[in-house]
C-alpha positions as CSV (number, residue, x, y, z in Angstrom):
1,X,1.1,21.8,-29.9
2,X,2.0,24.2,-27.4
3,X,0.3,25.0,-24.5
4,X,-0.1,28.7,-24.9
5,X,-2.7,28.0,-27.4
6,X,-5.0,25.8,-25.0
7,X,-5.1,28.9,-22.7
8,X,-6.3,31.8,-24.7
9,X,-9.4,32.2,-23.0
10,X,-10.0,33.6,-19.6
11,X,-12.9,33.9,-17.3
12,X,-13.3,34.8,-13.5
13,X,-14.4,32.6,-11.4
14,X,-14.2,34.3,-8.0
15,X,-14.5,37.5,-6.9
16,X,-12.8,39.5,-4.2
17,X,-9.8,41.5,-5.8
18,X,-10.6,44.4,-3.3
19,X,-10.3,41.7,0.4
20,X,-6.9,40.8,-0.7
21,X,-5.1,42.9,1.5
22,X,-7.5,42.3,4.7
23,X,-7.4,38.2,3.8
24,X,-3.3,38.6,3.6
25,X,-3.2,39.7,7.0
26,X,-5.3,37.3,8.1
27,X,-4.3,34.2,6.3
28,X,-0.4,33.8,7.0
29,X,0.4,30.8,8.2
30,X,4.0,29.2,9.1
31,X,5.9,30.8,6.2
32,X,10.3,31.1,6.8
33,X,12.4,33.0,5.0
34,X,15.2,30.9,3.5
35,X,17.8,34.1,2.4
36,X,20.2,36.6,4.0
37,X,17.5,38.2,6.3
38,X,17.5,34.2,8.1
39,X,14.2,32.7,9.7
40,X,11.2,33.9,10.6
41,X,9.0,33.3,13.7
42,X,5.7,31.0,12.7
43,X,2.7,33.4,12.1
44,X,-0.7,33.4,13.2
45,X,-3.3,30.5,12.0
46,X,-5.5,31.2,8.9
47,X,-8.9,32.1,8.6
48,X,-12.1,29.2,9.4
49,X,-12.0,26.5,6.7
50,X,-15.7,27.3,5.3
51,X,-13.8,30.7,3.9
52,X,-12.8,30.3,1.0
53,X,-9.6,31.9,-0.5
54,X,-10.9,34.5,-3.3
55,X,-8.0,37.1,-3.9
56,X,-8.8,38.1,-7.0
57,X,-10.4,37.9,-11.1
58,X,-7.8,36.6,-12.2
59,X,-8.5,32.4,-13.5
60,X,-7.2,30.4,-16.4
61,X,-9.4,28.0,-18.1
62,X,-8.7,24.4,-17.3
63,X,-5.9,23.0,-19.7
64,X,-6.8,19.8,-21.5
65,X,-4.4,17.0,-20.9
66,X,-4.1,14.6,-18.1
67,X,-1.7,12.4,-16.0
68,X,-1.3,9.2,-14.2
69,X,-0.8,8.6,-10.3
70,X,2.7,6.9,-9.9
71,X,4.8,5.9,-6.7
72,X,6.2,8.8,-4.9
73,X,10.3,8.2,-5.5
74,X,11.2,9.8,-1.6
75,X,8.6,9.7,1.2
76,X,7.2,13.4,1.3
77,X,7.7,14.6,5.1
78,X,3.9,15.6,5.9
79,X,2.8,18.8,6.9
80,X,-0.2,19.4,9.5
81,X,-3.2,20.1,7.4
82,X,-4.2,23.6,7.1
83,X,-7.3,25.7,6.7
84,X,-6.7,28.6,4.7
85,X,-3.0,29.0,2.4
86,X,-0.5,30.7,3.3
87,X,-1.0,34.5,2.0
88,X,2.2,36.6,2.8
89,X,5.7,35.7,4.6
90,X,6.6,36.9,8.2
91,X,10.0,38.1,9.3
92,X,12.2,41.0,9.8
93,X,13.1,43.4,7.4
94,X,12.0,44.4,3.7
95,X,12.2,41.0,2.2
96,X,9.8,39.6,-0.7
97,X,9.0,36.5,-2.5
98,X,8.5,36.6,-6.6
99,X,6.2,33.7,-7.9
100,X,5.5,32.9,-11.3
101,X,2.8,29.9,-12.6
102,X,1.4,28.4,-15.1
103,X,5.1,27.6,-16.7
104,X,7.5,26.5,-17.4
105,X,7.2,28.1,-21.0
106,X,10.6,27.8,-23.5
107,X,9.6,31.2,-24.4
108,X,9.2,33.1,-21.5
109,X,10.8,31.0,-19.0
110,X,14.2,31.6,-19.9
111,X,14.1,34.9,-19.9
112,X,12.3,35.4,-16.7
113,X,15.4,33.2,-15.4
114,X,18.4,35.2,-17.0
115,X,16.6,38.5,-15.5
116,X,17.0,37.2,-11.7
117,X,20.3,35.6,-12.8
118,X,21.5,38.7,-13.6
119,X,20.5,40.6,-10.1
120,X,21.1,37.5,-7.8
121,X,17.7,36.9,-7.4
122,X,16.2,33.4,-6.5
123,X,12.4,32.9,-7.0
124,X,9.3,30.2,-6.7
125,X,7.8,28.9,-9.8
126,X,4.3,27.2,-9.7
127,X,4.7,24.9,-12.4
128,X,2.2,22.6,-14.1
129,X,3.3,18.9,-15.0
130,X,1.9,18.7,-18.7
131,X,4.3,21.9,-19.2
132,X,7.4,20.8,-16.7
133,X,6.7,17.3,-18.9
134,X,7.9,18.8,-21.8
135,X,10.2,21.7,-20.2
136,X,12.9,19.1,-18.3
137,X,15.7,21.1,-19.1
138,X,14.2,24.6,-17.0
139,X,13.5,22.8,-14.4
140,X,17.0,21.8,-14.2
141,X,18.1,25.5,-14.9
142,X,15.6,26.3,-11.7
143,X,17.3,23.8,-9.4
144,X,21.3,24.5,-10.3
145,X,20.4,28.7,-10.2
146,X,18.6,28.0,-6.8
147,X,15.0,28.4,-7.4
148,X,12.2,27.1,-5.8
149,X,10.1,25.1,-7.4
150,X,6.2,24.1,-6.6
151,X,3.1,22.1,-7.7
152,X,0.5,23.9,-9.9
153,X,-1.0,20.5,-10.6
154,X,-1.2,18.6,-13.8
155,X,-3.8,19.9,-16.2
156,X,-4.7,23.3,-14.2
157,X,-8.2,22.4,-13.0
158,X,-10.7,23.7,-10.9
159,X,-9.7,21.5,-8.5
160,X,-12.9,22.1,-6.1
161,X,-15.1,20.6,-8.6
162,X,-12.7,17.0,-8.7
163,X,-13.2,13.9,-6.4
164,X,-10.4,13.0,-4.0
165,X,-8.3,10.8,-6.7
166,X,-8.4,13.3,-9.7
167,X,-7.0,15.9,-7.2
168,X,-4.5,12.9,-5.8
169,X,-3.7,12.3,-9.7
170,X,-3.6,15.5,-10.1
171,X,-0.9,16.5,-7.5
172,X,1.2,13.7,-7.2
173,X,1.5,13.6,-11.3
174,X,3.4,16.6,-11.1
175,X,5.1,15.8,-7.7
176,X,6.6,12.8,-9.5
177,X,7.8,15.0,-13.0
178,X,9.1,18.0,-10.4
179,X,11.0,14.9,-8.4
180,X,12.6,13.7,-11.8
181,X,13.3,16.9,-13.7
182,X,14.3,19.4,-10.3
183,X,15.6,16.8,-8.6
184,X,13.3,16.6,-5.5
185,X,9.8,16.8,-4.5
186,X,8.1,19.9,-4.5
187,X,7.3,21.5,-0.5
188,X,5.1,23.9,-2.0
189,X,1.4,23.7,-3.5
190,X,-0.3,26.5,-5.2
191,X,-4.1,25.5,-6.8
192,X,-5.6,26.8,-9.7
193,X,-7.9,29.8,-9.9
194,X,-6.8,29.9,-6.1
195,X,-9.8,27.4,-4.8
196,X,-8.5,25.2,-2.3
197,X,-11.1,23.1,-0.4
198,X,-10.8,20.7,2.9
199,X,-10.2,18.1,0.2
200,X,-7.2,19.9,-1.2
201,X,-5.8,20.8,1.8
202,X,-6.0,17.2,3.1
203,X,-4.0,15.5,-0.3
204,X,-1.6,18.2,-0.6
205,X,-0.7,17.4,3.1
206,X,-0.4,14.0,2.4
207,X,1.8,14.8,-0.5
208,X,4.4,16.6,2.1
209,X,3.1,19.9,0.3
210,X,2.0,23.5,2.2
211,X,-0.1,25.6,0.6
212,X,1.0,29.0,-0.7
213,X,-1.1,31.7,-2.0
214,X,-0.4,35.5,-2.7
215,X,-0.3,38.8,-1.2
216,X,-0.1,41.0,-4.5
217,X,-1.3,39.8,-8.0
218,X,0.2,41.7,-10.8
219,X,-3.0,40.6,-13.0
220,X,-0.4,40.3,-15.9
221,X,-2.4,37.7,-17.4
222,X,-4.8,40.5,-18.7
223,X,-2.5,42.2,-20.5
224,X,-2.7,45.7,-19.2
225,X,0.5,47.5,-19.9
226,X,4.2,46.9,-18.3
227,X,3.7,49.9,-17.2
228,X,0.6,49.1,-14.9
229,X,2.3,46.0,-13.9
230,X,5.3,47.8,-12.4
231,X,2.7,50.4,-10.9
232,X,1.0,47.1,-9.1
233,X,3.7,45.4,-7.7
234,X,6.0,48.3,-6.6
235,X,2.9,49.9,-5.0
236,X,2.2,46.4,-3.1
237,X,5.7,45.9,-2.3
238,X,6.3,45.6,1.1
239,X,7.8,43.3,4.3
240,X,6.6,39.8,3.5
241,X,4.9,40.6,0.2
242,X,4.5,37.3,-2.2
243,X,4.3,38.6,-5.3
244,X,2.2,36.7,-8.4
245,X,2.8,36.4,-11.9
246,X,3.2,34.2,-15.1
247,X,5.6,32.9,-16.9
248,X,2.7,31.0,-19.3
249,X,-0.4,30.5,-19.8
250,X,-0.1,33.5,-23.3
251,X,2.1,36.1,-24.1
252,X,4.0,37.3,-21.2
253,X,6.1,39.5,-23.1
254,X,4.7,42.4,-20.4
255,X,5.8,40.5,-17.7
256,X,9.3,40.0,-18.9
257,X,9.4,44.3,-19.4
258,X,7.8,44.8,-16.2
259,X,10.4,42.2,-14.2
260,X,13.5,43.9,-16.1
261,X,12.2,47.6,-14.7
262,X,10.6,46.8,-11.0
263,X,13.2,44.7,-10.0
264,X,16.8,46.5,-9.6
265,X,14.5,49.4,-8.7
266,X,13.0,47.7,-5.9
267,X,17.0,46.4,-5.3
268,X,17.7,49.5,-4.9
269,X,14.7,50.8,-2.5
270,X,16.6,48.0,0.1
271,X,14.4,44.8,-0.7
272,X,15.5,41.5,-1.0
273,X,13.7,38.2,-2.7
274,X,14.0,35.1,-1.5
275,X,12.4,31.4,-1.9
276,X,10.2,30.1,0.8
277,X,11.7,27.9,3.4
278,X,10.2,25.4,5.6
279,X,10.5,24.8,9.4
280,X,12.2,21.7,10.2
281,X,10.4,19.2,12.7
């Protein structure tokens, strides 16, 4: 069965499309560059824990599924705990960061992947383990083409509303599948529907993971047009810009038109997209 067909319904959860660009300013925290431009200097902290990140309508439905806690194969280097994700990169120059979750999908996936092969372009996809679990082969694709690869958790839950192990079963599931399939553990956590809580914040550091939201979303998921997706991200693009969209989660045909027009146009504009890098302690 795939999984396309266990997210066909869509609901919002959160509020706050229109505070995305104040929140992005506000919430970047410790975010290199790893690409020609070369490091960036460590931004400002987040905003106060009891705010919670709300950037926009868009939410998937849970996916049904579910996974099992196993021994971490490498000992994740752990990362301070944080308060708020990391909205938007800081550096020099006009340099970007594409994203896509929910994935990896043998549909749309590869696609996505001979697009940025084609214009030299490395990005970060926020996979899920019950689709990376059956998608082994893209992950290896991701790792030899030089993608970055992060944790979207297992089953895509609302992980707010989980104790401390589901979230831990949920997260280090798919650290172990990423580990396996990409070849090391991912350094990067996005969570569903965007709700991160202290709780979240507190595993995913123990799992060696940051986390790392968004400064544009494309909103592909609803469908509305390549056209309106180009419109969206080449009106948000911009120095340290992270960029959302999907590469699952339904049919993404919109986001494979829109990624074949915005990008050599943006090329050519003078940006450059590169995969997150962290600091070395």
């Amino acid at each position: 069965m795939q999984k396309d067909q266990l997210l066909t319904r869509r609901r919002a959860l959160f509020a706050g499309a229109t505070a995305l660009g104040a929140a992005g300013a506000a919430g970047t925290a410790g975010l290199l560059l790893s690409g020609s431009s070369g490091p960036a200097p460590a931004p400002a902290a987040g905003p106060p824990a009891h705010r919670s990140f709300n950037p926009s309508a868009y939410r998937l439905l849970p996916m049904a599924g579910g996974g099992r806690p196993h021994e971490p194969l490498t000992t994740p280097v752990r990362p301070p705990v944080r308060r708020a994700p990391i909205l938007r990169m800081s550096g020099r120059g006009r340099t970007m960061l594409l994203t896509f979750d929910d994935g990896p999908n043998p549909d749309y996936t590869p696609r996505i992947l001979d697009i940025l092969a084609k214009y030299n372009v490395r990005a970060t996809f926020f996979v899920c383990g019950e689709m990376a679990d059956w998608n082994k082969d893209l992950l290896a694709r991701m790792a030899d083409e030089g993608h970055a690869v992060g944790n979207h958790t297992w089953t895509h839950p609302l992980l707010t509303r989980r104790t401390r192990r589901q979230i831990r079963v949920e997260l280090e599931s798919t650290c172990d599948i990423i580990e396996k399939a990409y070849g090391q553990r991912p350094q990067w956590f996005r969570a569903p529907y965007g709700a991160w809580n202290r709780t979240v914040f507190q595993v995913e550091a123990e799992l060696g993971m940051e986390p790392l939201a968004w400064t544009v979303d494309s909103l592909d998921w609803t469908t509305p047009g390549t056209s309106t997706i180009v419109r969206r991200i080449e009106r948000g693009a911009g120095s340290g810009v992270v960029v959302l969209s999907h590469d699952a989660g339904g049919d993404r045909t919109q986001t494979v038109r829109a990624l074949r027009t915005y990008l050599p146009r943006l090329l050519d504009e003078g940006y450059q997209f590169t995969v997150p890098h962290r600091a070395q302690t």
